[in-house]
Each structure stands twice: as structure tokens, then as C-alpha cells.
C-alpha positions as CSV (number, residue, x, y, z in Angstrom):
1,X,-30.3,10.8,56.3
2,X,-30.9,13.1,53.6
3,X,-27.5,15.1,54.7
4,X,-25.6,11.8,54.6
5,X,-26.6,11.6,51.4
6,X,-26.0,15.3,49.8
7,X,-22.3,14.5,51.6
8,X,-22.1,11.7,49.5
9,X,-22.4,13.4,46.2
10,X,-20.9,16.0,47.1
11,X,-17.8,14.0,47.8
12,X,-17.9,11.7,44.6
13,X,-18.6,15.1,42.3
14,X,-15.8,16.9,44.0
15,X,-13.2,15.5,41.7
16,X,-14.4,16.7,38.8
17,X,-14.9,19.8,39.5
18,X,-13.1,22.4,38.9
19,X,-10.6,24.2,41.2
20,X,-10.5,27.7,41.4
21,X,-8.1,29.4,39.0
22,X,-8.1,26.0,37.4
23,X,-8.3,26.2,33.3
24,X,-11.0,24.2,32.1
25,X,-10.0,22.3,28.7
26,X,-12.3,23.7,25.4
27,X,-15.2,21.1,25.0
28,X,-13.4,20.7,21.2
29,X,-9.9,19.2,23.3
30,X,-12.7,16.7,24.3
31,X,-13.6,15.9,20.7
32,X,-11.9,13.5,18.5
33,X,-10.8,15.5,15.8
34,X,-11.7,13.9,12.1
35,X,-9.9,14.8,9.2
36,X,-12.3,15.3,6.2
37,X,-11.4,12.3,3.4
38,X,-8.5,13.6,0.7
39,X,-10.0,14.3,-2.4
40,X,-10.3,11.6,-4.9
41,X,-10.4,9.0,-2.7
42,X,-12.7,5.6,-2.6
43,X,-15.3,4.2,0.0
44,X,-15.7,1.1,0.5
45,X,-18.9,0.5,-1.5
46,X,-16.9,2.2,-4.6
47,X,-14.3,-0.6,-4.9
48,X,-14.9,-3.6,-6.8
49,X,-12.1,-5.3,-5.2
50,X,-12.5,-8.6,-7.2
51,X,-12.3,-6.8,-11.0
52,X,-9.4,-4.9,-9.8
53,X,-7.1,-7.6,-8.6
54,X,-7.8,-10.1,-11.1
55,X,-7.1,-6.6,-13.7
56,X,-4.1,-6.6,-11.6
57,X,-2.7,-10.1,-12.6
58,X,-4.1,-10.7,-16.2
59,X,-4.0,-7.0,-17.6
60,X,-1.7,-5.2,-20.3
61,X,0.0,-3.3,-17.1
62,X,0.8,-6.6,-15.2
63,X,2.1,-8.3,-18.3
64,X,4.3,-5.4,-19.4
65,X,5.6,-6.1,-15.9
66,X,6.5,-9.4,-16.2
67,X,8.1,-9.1,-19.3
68,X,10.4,-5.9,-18.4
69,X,11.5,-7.9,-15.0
70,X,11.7,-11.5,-17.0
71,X,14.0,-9.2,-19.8
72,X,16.0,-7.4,-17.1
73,X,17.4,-11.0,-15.4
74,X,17.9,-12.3,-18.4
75,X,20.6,-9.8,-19.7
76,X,21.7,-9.4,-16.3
77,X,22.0,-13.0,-16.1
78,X,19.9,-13.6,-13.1
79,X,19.8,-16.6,-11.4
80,X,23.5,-17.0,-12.6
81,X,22.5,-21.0,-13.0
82,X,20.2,-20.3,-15.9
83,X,21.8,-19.9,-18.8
84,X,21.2,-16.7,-21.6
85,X,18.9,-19.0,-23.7
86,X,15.2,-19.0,-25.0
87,X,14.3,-22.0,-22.8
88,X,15.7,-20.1,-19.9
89,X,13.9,-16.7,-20.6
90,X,10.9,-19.1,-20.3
91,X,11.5,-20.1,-17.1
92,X,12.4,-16.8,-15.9
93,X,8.8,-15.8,-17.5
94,X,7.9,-18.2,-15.3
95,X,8.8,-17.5,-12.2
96,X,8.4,-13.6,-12.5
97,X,4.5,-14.2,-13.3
98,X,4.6,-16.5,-10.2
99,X,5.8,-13.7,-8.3
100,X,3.4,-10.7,-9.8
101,X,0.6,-13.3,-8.8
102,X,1.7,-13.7,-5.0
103,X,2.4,-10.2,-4.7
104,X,-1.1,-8.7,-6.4
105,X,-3.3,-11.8,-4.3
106,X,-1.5,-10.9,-0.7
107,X,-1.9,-7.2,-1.8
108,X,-5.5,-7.3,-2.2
109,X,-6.0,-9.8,0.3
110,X,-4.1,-7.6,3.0
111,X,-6.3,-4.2,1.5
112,X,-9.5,-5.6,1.7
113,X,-8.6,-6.7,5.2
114,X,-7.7,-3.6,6.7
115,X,-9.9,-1.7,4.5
116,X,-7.6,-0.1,2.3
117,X,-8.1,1.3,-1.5
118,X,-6.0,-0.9,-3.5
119,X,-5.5,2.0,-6.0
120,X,-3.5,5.0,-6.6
121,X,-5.2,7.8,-5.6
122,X,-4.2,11.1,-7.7
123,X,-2.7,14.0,-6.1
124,X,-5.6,16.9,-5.3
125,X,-3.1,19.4,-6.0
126,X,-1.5,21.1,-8.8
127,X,1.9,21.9,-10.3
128,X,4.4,19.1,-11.2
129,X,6.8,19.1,-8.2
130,X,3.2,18.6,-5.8
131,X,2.5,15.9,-7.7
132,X,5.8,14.5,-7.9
133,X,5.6,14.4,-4.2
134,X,2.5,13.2,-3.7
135,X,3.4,10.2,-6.0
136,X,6.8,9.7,-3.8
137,X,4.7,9.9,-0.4
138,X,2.7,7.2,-2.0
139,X,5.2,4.2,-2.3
140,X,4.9,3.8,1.5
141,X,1.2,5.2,2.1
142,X,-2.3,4.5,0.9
143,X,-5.6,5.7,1.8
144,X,-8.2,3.6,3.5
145,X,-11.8,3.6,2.7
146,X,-12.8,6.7,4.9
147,X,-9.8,8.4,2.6
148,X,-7.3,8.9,5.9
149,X,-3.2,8.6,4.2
150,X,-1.8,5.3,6.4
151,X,1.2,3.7,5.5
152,X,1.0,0.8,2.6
153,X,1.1,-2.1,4.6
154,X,-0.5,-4.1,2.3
155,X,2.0,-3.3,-0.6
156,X,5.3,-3.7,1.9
157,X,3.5,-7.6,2.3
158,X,2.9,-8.1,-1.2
159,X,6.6,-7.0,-1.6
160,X,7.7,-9.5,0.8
161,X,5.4,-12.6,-0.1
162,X,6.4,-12.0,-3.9
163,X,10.0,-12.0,-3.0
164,X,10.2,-15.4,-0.8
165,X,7.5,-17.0,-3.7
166,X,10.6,-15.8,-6.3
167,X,13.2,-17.2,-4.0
168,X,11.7,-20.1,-3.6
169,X,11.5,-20.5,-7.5
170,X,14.9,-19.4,-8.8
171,X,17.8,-21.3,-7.6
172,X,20.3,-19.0,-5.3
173,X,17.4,-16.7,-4.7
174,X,16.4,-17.7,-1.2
175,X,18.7,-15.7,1.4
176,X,17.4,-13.4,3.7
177,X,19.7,-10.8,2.1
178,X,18.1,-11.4,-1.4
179,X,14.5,-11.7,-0.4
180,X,14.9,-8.6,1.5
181,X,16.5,-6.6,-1.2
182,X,14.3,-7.8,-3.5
183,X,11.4,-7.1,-1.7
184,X,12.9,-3.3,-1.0
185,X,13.6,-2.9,-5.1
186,X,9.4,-3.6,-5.2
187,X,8.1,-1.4,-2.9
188,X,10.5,1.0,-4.1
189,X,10.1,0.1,-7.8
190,X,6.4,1.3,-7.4
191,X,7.3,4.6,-7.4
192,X,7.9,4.7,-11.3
193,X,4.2,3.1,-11.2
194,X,2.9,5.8,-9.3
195,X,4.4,8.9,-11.6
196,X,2.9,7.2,-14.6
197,X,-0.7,6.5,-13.1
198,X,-0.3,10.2,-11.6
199,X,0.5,11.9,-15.3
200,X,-1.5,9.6,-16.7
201,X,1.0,7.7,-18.8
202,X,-0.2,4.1,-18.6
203,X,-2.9,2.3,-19.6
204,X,-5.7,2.6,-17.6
205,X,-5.1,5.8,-16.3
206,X,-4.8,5.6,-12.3
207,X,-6.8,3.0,-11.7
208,X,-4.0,0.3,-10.9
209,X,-2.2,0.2,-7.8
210,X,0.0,-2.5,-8.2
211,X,3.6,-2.5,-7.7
212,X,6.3,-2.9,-9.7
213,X,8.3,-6.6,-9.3
């Protein structure tokens, strides 16, 4: 009996065993490898996710934002519909904040879900072409909160959302080919927001992450 049962091990531990001649993988192949977080960024605890959007929407940077993109359709004429008037620079003030609003709220929504830093997180580096790159790689990635780089899912929905709210709100504005260019021309746009947070050249240093609409 007791021989039936020594076979018995014997014969479920074989497999694991090691052949002869066989290379054995290093115990640290075994071991998940964990980056160490990237200097500068946020845990969790240090967010105050609430302050920061509602910063995002009201503050001097957001309204400078509305009023560059509110200016910029209005000389460019944009919807065509509205007229180059006062009464239509309101509306277009209008429907810009609309946007920032949609954008900032699905942004912050969408980083607090998948526990990202809503913030732009300055380059540990030195030397203006590093940083320039570092701001670059950070229109498409954030960090989350154990400071890993991912890519900025939360700002490519913000993009979206505020690009359907817009066409949904300017007349001509609702094709697929609009939203989706518009929606590019934010997440892209961000990357001017990025240089200035990184050489500190806004206000409020770089503790915004929004994105440009």
C-alpha cells in the first residue's frame, strides 16, 4: 500500500520536474516585474478629484479656452449658418462652454474610474528637447495612480463626448466626419496645453490637465 502510494507521487510530481540538461527558468522570470512609479506622479489619496474638475470648468484656464475657440469660429465663420454678429458670438460662447463642460465631466468621470491622474504630470528629466517629448508622449498617455504611463483614455472620451455635445448644438456640426475631426483637433490640441503646464507658462502651473477644445 504504501508503494502504491510513493508511485503515486512520484507520478503526479514527475512533470514538474526537471529533465536532465533541462534549463531551469531564474526564480526572477517567475516574478512579475513592477516598474517603480515615474517621478512626480500622484496616488490616489493625493488627488482631490472633485476641486480639480470643477477648477477644470470654472477656472481662468477653461475660460481662456472657451473664448480662444468661441473667437476662432467666429472669424472663421463656423457654423456657416450663424452669421459674423455679436448675438451670434454669444451663441457660439455658448455652445463652446457646453462642450469644455462635457468634455472636462466625462474626463474626470472616465479618470476616476480607471484610476487615472487627471493632471499633467511634469517631465523628471532635463533639457528642453526631453521635455518637449515628454509633453508630446503625453497627449495620448497619462499616469495612473501607482504612476505606470497608459494611454489617455479618458482624454480620447472627453474628446469624443465634447465633439458629439458640440454637434449636437451647432447646426451642420453633427457628421461623423466632423465629430471625428473635431474630436482629433482636441486630443491633439492638448499638446499646446501640455508645453505650457510643462514650462510653466499658464496659470496654475501644471496642475491642469484639461484639454484644449
Amino acid at each position: 500500500m504504501r508503494g502504491a502510494l510513493a508511485a503515486l507521487v512520484v507520478a503526479l510530481a514527475w512533470p514538474a520536474l526537471p529533465l536532465s540538461g533541462q534549463p531551469v527558468a531564474p526564480v526572477s522570470r517567475l516574478v512579475p516585474v513592477v516598474k517603480p512609479p515615474y517621478p512626480g506622479s500622484r496616488r490616489a489619496d493625493e488627488i482631490d478629484r472633485p476641486r480639480e474638475m470643477v477648477g477644470d470648468i470654472v477656472g481662468w484656464v477653461a475660460l481662456g479656452r472657451v473664448v480662444w475657440s468661441s473667437g476662432y469660429d467666429q472669424v472663421a465663420g463656423s457654423p456657416t449658418p450663424w452669421p459674423r454678429t455679436i448675438e451670434s458670438y454669444g451663441r457660439r460662447v455658448a455652445t463652446r462652454s457646453a462642450q469644455l463642460v462635457s468634455i472636462e465631466l466625462s474626463r474626470h468621470a472616465m479618470a476616476a474610474a480607471l484610476g487615472r491622474d487627471p493632471a499633467y504630470v511634469p517631465c523628471a528629466c532635463e533639457g528642453r528637447w526631453a521635455r518637449l517629448g515628454h509633453a508630446t508622449l503625453g497627449v495620448l498617455t497619462d499616469f495612473d495612480v501607482h504612476g505606470q504611463r497608459r494611454f489617455a483614455w479618458p482624454r480620447v472620451t472627453g474628446a469624443v463626448v465634447g465633439a458629439v455635445v458640440l454637434g449636437q448644438l451647432q447646426p451642420g456640426q453633427g457628421k461623423a466626419g466632423t465629430v471625428a475631426w473635431r474630436a482629433a483637433t482636441t486630443v491633439g490640441g492638448g499638446w499646446f496645453g501640455n508645453v505650457a503646464k510643462e514650462f510653466d507658462l499658464m496659470p496654475g502651473g501644471t496642475t491642469k490637465g484639461g484639454t484644449s477644445p
